[in-house]
N, C-alpha and C positions, 0 to 999 in steps of 0.2 A: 504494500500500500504506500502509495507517496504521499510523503509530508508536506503542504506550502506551506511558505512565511506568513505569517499573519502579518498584516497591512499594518495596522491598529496599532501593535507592542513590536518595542525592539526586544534586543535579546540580553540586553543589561549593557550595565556601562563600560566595560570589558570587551565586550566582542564588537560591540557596536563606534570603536574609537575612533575609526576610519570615516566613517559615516559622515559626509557633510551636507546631504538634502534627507529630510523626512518630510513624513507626509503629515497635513494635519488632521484630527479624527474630529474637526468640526467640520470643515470648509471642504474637506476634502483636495485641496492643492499639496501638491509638493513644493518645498519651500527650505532656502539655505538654512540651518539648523541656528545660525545665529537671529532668527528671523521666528524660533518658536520658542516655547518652552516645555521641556519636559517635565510629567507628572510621576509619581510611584506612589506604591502602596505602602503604608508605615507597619511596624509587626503588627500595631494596636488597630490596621485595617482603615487608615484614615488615609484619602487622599492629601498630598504633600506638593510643592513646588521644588522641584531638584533643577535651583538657578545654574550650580555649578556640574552637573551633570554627571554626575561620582556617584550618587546613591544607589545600594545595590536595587537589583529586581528589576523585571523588567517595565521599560518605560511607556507612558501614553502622550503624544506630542501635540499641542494645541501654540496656534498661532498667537505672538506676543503681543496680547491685545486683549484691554481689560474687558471690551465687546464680547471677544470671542471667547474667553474663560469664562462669562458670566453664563453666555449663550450654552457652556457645554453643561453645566450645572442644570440651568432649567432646560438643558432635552436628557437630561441622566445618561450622561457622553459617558463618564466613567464608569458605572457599572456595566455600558454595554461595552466599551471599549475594554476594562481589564475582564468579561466574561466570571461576576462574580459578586455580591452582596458588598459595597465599599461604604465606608462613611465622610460625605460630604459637606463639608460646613458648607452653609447658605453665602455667606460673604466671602467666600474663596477666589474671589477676582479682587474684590479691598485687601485682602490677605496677604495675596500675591504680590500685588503692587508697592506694598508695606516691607514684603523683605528685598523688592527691589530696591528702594529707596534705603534702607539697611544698607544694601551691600556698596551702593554711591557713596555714603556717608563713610563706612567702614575704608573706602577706596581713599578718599581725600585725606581720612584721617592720616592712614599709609604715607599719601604723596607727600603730605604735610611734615613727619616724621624725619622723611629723606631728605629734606629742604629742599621740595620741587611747588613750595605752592610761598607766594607775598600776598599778605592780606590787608587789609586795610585802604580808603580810598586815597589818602598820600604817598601811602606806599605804593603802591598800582602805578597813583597816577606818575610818579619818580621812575619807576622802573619803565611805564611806555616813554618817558620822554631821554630815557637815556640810549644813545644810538647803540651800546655795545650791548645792552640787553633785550632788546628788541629781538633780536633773533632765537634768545633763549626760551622768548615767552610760547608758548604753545596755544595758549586758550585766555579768555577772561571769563570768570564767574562772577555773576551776579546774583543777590537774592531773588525768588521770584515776586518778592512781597518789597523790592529795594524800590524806591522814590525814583522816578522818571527819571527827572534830571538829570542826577550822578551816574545812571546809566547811559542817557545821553551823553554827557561831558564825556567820559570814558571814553567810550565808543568814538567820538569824534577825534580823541586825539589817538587813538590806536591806528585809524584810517588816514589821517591826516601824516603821522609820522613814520608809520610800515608804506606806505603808500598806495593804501588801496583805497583803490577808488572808480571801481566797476564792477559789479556783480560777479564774474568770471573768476574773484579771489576769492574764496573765503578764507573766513578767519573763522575760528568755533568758539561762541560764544555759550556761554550753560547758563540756562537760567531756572533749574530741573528742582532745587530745592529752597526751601526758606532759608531766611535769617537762622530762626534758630538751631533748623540742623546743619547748618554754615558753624553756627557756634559749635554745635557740639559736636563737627568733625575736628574745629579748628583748635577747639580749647580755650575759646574767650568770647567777651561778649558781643554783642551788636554788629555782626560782621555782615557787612552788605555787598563788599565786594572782594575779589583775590583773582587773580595772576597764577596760571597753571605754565610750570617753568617745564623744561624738558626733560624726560625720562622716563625711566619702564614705569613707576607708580603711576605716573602721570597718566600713561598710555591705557594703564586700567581701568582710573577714572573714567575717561572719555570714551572706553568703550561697556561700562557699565553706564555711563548716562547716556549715552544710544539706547542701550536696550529700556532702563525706564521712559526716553522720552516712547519711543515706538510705542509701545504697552500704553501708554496714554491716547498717542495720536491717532494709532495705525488704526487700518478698518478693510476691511473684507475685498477693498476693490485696487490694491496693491499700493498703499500709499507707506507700506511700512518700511518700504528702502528709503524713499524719499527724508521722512520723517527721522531714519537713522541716520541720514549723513547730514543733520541739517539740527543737532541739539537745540540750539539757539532757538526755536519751534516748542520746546518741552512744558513751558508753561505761562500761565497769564503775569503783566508786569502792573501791581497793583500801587498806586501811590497812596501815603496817610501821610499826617503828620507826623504821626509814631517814629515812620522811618525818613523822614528828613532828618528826626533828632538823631537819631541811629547814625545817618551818615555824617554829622554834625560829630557824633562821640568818636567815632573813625577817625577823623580828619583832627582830632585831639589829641591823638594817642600816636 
């Protein structure tokens, strides 16, 4: 009798390391594997997010996209995909997106560590207008809850001094988390903005805020590449007075 593969579950994360397109068990596309997330089954029979793709047992791949996680839930994608009684928290799409936001946080903590990240809007702005670090800079971070303006002013002088000045360039801007998990990647307070320097931490960062912005943006009708090469996209840019004063305590320190 011949065996096929089952469409639905890979074969763990072992055999499957080669693997760079699966399918997804909502949508049914095949899809670069950076581009979904895998699920597994925990001992306790709970479904799981395995962001980093190590957890034993075989996997259930769903496109990265809080749509499509939620969608697999209300059609019971997982019991019919692992073929077996699982247990599915209801908010398993907010869940997911909560340890994505984790692992950005955890990532910048890293960069920060390495001395790949300057924080602060003096320091930022010292480090865009110095020509010899200019090249060092990889990325700007801003809160996504930071005050217009200082994003503005930023932004104007990184274009004006790198010299870009036509859509054809980018530069990657993250604007994927708050102030305060800005603080509590960074270790201080009222952080609205920092300077992502060069290096492998760094390159983590940004490829962990891809995958959360995507989970946010993406949707069914392929915008999820777009959406990953393009962070700066990750979230709304809200102005208060709150965070005037925020950038006001930056600009003090």
């Amino acid at each position: 009798m011949l065996a096929f593969a089952d469409p639905d579950l890979d074969n763990g994360p072992r055999t499957d390391r080669s693997a760079t397109m699966r399918m997804c068990a909502v949508t049914r596309e095949v899809r670069p594997i950076d581009e979904l997330i895998r699920f597994v089954v925990s001992p306790q029979g709970e479904v799981i997010p395995d962001l980093k793709r190590k957890l034993p047992g075989r996997g259930l791949w769903i496109s990265a996209s809080h749509r499509a996680v939620a969608e697999a839930v209300r059609r019971h994608q997982f019991s019919k995909g692992f073929k077996r009684e699982v247990r599915v928290a209801p908010a398993l799409a907010a869940d997911t997106e909560n340890l994505l936001v984790r692992s950005v946080i955890e990532a910048l903590a890293m960069a920060a560590k390495a001395g790949q990240v300057v924080s602060g809007f003096s320091k930022v702005e010292d480090a865009l207008g110095q020509r010899e670090a200019q090249g060092s800079i990889h990325a700007l971070i801003h809160a996504a809850d930071g005050a217009a303006d200082g994003i503005r002013k930023l932004d104007a002088i990184l274009r004006q001094n790198a010299g870009i000045n036509d859509e054809s360039r980018k530069f990657p801007v993250v604007t994927a988390l708050t102030s305060e998990q800005l603080d509590l990647a960074l270790g201080r307070s009222n952080v609205i903005h920092a300077a992502l320097l060069a290096g492998p931490a760094s390159k983590t960062f940004l490829s962990r805020s891809q995958t959360l912005v995507r989970y946010r943006m993406a949707d069914d009708d392929g915008t999820a590449g777009e959406a990953a090469r393009n962070p700066a996209k990750g979230s709304e840019k809200v102005s208060s007075e709150k965070n005037s004063e925020n950038e006001n305590s930056e600009k003090n320190r």
